[in-house]
N, C-alpha and C positions, 0 to 999 in steps of 0.2 A: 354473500353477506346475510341475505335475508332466503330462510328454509323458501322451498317451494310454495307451498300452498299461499303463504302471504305473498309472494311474486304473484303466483295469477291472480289473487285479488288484488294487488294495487294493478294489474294489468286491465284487470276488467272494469275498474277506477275509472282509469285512463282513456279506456275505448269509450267507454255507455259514457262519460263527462265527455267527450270530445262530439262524439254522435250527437249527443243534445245540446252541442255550443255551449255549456256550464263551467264557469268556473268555481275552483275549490278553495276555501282556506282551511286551514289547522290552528287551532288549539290548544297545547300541551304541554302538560305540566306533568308529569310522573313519567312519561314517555320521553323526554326531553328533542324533540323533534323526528323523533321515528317514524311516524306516522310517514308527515313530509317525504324523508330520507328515501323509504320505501316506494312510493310514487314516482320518487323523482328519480329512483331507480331504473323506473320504464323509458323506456325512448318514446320521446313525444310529448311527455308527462309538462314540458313546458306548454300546450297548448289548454291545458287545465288547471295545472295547480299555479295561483296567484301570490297565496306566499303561505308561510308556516311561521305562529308564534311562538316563543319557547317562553313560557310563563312561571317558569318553575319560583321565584318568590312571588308572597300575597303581593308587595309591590309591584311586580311586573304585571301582573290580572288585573291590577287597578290601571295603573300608568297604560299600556299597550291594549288592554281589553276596555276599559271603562268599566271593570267589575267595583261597585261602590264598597269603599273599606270596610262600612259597615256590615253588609251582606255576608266578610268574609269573617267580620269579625261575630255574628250573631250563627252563624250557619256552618262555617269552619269553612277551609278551603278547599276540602273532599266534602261534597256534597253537592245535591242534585241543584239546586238553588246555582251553588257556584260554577258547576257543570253548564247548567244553561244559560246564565248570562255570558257565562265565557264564548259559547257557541253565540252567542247574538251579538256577542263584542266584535267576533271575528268578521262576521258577514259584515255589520255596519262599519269597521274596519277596514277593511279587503276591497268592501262593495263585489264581495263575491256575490255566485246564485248559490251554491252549498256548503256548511262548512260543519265543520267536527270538532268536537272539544274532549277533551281527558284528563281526570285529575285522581291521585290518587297515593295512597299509602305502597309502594314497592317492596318497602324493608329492606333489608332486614330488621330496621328498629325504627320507630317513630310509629308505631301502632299503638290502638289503645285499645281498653274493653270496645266501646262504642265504635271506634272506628279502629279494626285492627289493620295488621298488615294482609295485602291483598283487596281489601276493596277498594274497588274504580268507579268513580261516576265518568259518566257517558253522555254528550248529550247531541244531537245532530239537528240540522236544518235544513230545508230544501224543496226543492217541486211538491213531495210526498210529504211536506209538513214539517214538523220539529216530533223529536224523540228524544225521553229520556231513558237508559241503561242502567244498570247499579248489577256490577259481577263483583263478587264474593270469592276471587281464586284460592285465596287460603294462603299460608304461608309456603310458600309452593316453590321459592329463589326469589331474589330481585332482577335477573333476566326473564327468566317465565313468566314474571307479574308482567314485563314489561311487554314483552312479544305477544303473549295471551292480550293483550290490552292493543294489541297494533292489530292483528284480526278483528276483534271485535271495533273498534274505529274503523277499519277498512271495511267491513260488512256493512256498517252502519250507513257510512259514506253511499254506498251500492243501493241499499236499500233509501237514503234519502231522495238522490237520483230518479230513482225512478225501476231503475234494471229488474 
């Protein structure tokens, strides 16, 4: 299902969360639970991953995250702003220790000047802090926006950890 390289990284996920006793949640709105999916991929991945949001309407970010309508409605729902509350909705959600969040234009239409298709905000939390992301893939497919967006989640996750 999922190329190589994103297998070892939700595998390495799994191991370095599992090693440090952490649990994970997900956030994901333009990935529509990929993230997740790929994790749960691995065997064992239940000893880490607690659960995965799929956020894809501004309602569901407010309702299931606690993202405030207003945030989504002054900052728009790709952006860094709604990227991290999304990420702090999940942990105080989840009651995870790390979690990861993704929002973002896929396309092929629903871009604009300011915010075309391809860019993804990114935001993560965890041992090693909170981070925020912003990749620019470009109009690249609505598969490659998405998988190019599950590596970078899965990297993020790695790197909140601690690994």
């Amino acid at each position: 299902m999922f190329s190589y390289d994103i297998q070892a990284l939700a595998r390495r996920v799994v191991e370095e969360g599992a090693a440090r006793g952490l649990t994970i949640a997900c956030a994901e709105s333009c990935t529509g639970g990929l993230v997740a999916a790929a994790i749960t991929a691995v065997p064992g991945s239940s000893a880490v991953l607690d659960r995965g949001f799929v956020t894809y309407s501004n309602a569901a970010k407010t309702q299931m995250l606690d993202v405030p309508a207003e945030l989504i409605e002054v900052s728009g729902a790709v952006s860094e702003a709604v990227a991290r509350a999304m990420a702090e909705g999940a942990l105080r959600n989840a009651g995870a220790d790390v979690s990861v969040a993704v929002t973002g234009v896929a396309g092929p239409g629903g871009g604009s000047e300011a915010k075309p298709v391809g860019l993804v905000h990114f935001a993560a939390i965890g041992p090693a802090g909170a981070v925020h992301v912003e990749h620019r893939f470009g109009d690249i497919g609505r598969e490659a926006v998405r998988l190019e967006s599950v590596r970078t989640a899965l990297g993020l996750l790695l790197d909140r950890i601690g690994a």
